[in-house]
C-alpha positions as a Markdown table, in Angstrom:
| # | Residue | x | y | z |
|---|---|---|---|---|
| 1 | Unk | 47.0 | -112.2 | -83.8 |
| 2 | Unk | 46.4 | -108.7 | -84.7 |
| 3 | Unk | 46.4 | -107.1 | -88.7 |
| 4 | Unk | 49.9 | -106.0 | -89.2 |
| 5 | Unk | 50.1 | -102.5 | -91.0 |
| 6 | Unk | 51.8 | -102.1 | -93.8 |
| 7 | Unk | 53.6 | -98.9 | -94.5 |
| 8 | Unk | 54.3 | -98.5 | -98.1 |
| 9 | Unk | 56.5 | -96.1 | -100.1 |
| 10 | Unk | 59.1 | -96.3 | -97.1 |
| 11 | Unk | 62.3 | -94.2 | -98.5 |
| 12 | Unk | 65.6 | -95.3 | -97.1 |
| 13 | Unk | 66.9 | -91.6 | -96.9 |
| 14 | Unk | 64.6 | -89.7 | -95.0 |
| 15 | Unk | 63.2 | -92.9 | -93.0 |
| 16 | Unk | 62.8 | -91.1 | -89.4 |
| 17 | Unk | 61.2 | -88.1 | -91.4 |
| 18 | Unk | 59.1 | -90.7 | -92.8 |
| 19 | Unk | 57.8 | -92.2 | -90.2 |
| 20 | Unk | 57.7 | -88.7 | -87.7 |
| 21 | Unk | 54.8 | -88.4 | -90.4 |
| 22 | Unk | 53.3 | -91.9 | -90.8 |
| 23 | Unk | 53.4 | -93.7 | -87.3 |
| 24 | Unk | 52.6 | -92.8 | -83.7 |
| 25 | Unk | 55.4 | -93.0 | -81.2 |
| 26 | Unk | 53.9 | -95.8 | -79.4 |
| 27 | Unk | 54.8 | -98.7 | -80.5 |
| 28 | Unk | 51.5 | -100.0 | -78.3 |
| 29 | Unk | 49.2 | -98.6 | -81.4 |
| 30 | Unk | 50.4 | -101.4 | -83.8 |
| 31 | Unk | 49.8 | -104.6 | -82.1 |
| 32 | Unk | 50.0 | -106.5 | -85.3 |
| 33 | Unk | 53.7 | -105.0 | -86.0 |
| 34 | Unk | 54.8 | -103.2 | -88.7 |
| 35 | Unk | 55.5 | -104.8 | -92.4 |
| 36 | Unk | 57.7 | -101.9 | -94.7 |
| 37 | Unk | 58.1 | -103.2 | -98.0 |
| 38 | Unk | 61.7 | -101.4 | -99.4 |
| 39 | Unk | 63.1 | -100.7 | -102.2 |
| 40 | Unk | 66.3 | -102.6 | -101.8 |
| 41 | Unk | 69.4 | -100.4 | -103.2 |
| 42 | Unk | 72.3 | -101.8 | -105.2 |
| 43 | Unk | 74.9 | -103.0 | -103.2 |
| 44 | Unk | 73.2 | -102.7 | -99.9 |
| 45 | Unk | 72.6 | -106.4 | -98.2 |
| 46 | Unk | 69.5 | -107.1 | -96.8 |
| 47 | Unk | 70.9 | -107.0 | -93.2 |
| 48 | Unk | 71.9 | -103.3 | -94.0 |
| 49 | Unk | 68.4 | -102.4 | -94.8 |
| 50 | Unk | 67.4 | -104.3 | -91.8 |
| 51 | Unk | 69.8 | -102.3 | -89.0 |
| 52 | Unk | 68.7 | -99.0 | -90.6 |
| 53 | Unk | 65.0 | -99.9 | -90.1 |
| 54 | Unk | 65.9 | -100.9 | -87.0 |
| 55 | Unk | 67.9 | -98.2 | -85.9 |
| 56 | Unk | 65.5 | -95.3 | -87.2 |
| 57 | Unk | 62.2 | -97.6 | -85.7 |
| 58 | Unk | 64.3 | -97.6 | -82.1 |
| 59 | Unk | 64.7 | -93.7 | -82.0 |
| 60 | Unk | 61.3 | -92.9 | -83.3 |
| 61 | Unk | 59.7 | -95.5 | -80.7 |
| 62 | Unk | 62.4 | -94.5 | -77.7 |
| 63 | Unk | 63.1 | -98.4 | -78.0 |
| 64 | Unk | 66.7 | -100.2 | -78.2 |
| 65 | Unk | 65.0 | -103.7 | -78.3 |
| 66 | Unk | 62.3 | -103.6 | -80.9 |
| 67 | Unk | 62.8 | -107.0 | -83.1 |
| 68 | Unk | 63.2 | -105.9 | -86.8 |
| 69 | Unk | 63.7 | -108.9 | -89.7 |
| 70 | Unk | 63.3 | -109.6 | -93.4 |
| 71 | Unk | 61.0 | -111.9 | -95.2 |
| 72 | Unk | 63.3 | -113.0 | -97.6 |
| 73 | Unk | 67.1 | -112.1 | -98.4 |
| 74 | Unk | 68.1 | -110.1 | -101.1 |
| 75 | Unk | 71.4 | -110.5 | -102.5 |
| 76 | Unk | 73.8 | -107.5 | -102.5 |
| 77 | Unk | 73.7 | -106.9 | -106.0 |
| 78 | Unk | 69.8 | -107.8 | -106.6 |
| 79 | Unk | 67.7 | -104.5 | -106.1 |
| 80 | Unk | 64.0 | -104.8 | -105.4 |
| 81 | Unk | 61.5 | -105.7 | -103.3 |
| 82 | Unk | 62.5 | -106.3 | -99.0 |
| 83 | Unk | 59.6 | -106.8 | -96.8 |
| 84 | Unk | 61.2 | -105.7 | -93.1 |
| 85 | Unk | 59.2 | -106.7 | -90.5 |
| 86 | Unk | 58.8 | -104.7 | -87.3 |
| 87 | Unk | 57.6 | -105.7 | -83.8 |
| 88 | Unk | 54.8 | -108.6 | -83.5 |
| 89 | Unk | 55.2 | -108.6 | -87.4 |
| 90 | Unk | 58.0 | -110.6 | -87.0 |
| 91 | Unk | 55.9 | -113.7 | -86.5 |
| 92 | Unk | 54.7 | -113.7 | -89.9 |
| 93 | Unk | 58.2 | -112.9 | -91.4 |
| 94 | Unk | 57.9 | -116.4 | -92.6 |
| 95 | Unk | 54.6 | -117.0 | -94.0 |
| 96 | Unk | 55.7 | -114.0 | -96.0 |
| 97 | Unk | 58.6 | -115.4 | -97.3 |
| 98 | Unk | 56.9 | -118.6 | -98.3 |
| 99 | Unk | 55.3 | -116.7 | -100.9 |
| 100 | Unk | 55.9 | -116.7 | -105.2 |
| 101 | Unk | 58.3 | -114.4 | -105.8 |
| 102 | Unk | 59.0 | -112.3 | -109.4 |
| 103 | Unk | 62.0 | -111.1 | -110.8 |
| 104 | Unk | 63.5 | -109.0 | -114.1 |
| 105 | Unk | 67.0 | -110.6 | -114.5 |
| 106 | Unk | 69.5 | -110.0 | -117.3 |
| 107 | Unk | 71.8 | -112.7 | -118.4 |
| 108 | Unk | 74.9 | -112.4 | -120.2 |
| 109 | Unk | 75.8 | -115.6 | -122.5 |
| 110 | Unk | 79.1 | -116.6 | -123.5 |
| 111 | Unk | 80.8 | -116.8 | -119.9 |
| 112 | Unk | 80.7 | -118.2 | -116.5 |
| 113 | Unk | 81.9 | -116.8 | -112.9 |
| 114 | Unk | 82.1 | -119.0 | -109.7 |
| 115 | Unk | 79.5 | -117.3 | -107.7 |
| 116 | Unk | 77.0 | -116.6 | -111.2 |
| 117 | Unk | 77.1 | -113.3 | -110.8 |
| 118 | Unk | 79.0 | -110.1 | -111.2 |
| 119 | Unk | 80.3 | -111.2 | -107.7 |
| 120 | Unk | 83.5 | -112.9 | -108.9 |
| 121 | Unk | 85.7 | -112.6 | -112.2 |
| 122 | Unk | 84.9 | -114.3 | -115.6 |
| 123 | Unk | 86.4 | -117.5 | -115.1 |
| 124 | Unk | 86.0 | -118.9 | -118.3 |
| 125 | Unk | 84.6 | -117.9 | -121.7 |
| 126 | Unk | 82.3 | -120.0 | -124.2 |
| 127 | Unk | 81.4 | -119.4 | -127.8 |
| 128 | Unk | 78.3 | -117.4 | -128.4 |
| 129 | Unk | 77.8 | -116.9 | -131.8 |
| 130 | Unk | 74.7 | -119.4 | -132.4 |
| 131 | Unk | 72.6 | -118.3 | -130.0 |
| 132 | Unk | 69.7 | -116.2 | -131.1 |
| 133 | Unk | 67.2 | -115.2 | -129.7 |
| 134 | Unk | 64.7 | -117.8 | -131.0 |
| 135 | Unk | 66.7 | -120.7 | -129.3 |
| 136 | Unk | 66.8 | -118.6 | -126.0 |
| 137 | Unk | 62.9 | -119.0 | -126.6 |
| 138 | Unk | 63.0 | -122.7 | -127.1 |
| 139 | Unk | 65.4 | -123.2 | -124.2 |
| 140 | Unk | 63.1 | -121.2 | -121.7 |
| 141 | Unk | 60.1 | -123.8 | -122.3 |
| 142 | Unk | 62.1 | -126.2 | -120.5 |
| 143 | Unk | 62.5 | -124.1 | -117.5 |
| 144 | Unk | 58.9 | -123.7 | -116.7 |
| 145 | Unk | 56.9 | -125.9 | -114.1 |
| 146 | Unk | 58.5 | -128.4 | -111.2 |
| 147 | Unk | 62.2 | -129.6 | -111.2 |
| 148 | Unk | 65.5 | -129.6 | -109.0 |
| 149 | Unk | 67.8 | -127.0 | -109.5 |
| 150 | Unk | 71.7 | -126.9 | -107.4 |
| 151 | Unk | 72.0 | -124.1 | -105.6 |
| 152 | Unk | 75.3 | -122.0 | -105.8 |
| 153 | Unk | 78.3 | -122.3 | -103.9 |
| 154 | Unk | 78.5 | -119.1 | -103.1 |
| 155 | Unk | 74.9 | -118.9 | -101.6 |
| 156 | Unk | 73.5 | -118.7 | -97.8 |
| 157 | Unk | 72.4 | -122.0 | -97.8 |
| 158 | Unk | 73.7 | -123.8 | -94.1 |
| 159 | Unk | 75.6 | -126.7 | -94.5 |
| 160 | Unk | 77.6 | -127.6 | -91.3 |
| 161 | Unk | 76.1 | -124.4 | -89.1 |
| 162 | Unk | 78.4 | -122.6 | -91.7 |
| 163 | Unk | 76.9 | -120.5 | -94.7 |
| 164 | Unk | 78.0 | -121.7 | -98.4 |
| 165 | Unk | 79.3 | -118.7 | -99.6 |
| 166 | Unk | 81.9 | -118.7 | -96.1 |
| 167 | Unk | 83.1 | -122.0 | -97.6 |
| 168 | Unk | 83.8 | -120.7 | -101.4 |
| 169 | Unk | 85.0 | -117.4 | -100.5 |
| 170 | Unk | 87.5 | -119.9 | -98.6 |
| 171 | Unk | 88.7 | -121.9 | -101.0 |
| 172 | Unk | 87.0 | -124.6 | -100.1 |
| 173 | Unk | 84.5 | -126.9 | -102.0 |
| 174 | Unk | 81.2 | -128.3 | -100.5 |
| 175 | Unk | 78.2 | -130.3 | -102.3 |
| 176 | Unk | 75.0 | -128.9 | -102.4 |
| 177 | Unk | 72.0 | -130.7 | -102.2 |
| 178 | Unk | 69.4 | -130.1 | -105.4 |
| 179 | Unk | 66.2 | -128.6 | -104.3 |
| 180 | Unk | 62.9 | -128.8 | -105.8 |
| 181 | Unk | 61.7 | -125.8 | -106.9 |
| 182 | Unk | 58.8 | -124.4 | -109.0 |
| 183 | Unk | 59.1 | -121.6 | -111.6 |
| 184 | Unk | 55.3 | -120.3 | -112.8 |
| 185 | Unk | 56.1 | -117.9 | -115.6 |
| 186 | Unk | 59.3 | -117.4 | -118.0 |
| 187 | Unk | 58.8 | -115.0 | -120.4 |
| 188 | Unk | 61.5 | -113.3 | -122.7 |
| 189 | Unk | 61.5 | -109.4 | -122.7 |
| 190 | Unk | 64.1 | -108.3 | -124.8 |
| 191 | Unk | 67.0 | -110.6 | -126.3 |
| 192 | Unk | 70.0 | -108.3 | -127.6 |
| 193 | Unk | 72.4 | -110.4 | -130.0 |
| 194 | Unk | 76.6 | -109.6 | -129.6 |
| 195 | Unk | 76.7 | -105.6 | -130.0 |
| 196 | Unk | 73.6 | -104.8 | -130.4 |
| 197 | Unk | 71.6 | -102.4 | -127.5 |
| 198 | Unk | 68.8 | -103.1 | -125.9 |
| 199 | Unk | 65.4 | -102.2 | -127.8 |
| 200 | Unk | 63.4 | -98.9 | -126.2 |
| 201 | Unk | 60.1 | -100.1 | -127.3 |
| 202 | Unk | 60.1 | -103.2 | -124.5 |
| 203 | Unk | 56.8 | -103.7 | -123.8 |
| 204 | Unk | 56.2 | -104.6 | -119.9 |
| 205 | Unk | 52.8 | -106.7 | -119.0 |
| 206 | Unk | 50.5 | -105.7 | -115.5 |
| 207 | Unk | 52.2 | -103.7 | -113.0 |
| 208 | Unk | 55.4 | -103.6 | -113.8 |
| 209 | Unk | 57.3 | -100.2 | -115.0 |
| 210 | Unk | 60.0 | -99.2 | -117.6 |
| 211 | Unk | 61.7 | -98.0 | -114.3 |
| 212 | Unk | 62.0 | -101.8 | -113.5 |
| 213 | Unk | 63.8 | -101.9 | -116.9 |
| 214 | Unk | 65.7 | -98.9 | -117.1 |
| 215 | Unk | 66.8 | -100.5 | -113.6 |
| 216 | Unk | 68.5 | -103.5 | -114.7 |
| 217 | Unk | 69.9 | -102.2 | -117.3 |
| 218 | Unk | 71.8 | -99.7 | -115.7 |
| 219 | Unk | 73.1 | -102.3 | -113.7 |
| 220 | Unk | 74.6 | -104.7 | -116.6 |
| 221 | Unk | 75.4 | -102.0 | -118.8 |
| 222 | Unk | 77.5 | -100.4 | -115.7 |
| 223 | Unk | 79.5 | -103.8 | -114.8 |
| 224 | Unk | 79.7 | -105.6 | -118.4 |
| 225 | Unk | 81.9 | -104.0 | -120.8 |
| 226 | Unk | 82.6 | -107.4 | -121.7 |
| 227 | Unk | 84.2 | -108.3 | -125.1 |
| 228 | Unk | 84.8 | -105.7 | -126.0 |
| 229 | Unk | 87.1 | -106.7 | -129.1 |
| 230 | Unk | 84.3 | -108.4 | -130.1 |
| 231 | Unk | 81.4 | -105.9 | -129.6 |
| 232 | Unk | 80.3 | -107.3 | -126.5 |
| 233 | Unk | 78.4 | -110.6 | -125.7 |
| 234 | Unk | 74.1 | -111.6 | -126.0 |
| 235 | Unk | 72.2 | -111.0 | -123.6 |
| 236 | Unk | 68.4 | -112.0 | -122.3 |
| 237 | Unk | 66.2 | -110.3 | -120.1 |
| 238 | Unk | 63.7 | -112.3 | -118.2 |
| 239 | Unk | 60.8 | -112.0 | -116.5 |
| 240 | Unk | 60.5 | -114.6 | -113.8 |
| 241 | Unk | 57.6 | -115.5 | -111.1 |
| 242 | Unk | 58.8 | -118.4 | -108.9 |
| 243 | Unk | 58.6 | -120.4 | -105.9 |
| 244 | Unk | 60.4 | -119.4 | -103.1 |
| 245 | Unk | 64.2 | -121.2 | -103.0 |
| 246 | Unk | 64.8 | -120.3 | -106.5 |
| 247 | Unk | 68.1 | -118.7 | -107.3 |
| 248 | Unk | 68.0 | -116.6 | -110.8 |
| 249 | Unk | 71.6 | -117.2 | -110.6 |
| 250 | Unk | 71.5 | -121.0 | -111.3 |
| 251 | Unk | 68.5 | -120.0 | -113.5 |
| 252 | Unk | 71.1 | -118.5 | -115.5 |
| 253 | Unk | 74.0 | -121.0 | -115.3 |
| 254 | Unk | 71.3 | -123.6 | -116.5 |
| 255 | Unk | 69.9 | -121.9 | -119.2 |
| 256 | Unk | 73.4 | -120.7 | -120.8 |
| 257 | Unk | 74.6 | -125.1 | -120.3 |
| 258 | Unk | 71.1 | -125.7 | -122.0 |
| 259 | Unk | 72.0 | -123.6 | -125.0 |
| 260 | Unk | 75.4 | -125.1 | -125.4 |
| 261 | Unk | 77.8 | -122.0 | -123.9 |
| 262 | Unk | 78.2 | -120.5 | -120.8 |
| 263 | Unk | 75.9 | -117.6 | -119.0 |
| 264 | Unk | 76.1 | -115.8 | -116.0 |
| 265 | Unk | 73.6 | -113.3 | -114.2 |
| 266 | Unk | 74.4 | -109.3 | -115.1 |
| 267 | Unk | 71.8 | -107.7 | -113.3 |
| 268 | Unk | 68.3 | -108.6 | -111.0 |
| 269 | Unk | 65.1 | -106.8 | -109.4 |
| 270 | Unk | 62.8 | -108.6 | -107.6 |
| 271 | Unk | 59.1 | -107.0 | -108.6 |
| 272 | Unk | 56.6 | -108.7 | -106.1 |
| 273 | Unk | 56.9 | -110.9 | -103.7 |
| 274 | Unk | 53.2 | -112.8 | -102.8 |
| 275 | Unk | 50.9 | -109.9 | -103.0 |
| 276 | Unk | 53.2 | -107.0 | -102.2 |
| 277 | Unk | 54.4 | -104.9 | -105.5 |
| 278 | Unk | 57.5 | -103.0 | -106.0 |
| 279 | Unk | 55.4 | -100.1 | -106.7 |
């Protein structure tokens, strides 16, 4: 099979403009395909970045049927890293996918929601007070290597040609099966105790920018205004690389039930996935 060519720094707004400058209008030139690694938005799913690909690839091309996939779904929340797929490209969609993948997550202690995200309400609330930021450190060591982790209910896992999330949005409960999954690298980049604000001075390893930061942040500090009677609740932000399967949300649930409360996920960019970059 031919190389595929990979078009970075694809913008969402101004796409057709984009590729007016960067592609040919025959699709004939790129045997391989076409691989666009995006810069998911908040909010957006993956299927939305997908049809506007698709849609602006179509009109540049003068094609209605050119195939157009994703090597790995996003959730709506998550921002980050998409490889879309183009043409012959889609054939390697999942080789792609197979790949480690890297997140910055924040995790709010001291709660739970159903889905383990900012997806549904609070449905319950745990004490917080003893959790510092050296027993988040302790806890994480047991998070690191091999081991099964339960998806969530409200995930796209298929169970009965139906997704999981169709059946919890529903009202009704299913079983997930645990899966085996493999997380690399768990580091802690900034631990904030009840009231306090993140530091400014976070130090970031390799390629990875404060824009990645300043990212997630924006996100929890936008959606939690949690507690506020009692200043607000802790919070951790991670840095994750992990095998592919691995939900950050049950990453979360776990770690708050291994520190003896409850924890939920606030905020999440995916930085690489195999050897593609967010930058």
């Amino acid at each position: 099979m031919a190389e595929y060519l990979t078009l970075a720094d694809c913008p969402l707004e101004g796409i057709s403009e984009f590729f007016e400058e960067h592609l040919s209008h025959d699709i004939a030139d790129y045997p391989g395909g076409i691989v666009l690694p995006m810069d998911k938005p908040y909010r957006w799913t993956s299927a939305d970045v997908v049809r506007k690909c698709k849609f602006a690839l179509g009109k540049h091309f003068g094609q209605r049927n050119i195939k157009v996939g994703h090597a790995g779904t996003l959730d709506p929340l998550a921002t980050g890293l998409l490889l879309v797929c183009a043409g012959k490209a889609t054939k390697v969609a999942e080789e792609l996918q197979s790949h480690g993948k890297e997140y910055i997550a924040v995790v709010e202690f001291g709660a739970t929601t159903a889905s383990f995200d900012l997806e549904q309400p609070i449905d319950c609330t745990y004490p917080f007070g003893h959790i510092t930021k050296e027993g988040v450190l302790e806890a994480l060591t047991g998070f690191v290597g091999e081991q099964e982790q339960v998806p969530p209910t409200f995930s796209a896992k298929i169970i009965g040609g139906m997704r999981a999330y169709e059946y919890a949005r529903s009202g009704e409960s299913v079983e997930l099966r645990k899966s085996i999954i493999t997380i690399d690298r768990l580091e802690l980049l900034e631990f904030s105790p009840a009231g306090a604000a993140p530091s400014s001075n976070t130090l970031l390893p390799d390629h990875r920018s404060k824009t990645d930061l300043e990212d997630v942040r924006h996100i929890h500090n936008y959606h939690t205004s949690a507690s506020e009677s009692e200043g607000g609740r802790p919070t951790a932000t991670l840095l994750i690389r992990c095998s592919k399967g691995t939900y950050i949300r049950s990453l979360a649930r776990d770690l708050g039930l291994a520190l003896g409360s409850g924890a939920y996920l606030t905020a999440l960019r995916r930085t690489a996935s195999g050897p593609f970059k967010i930058q």
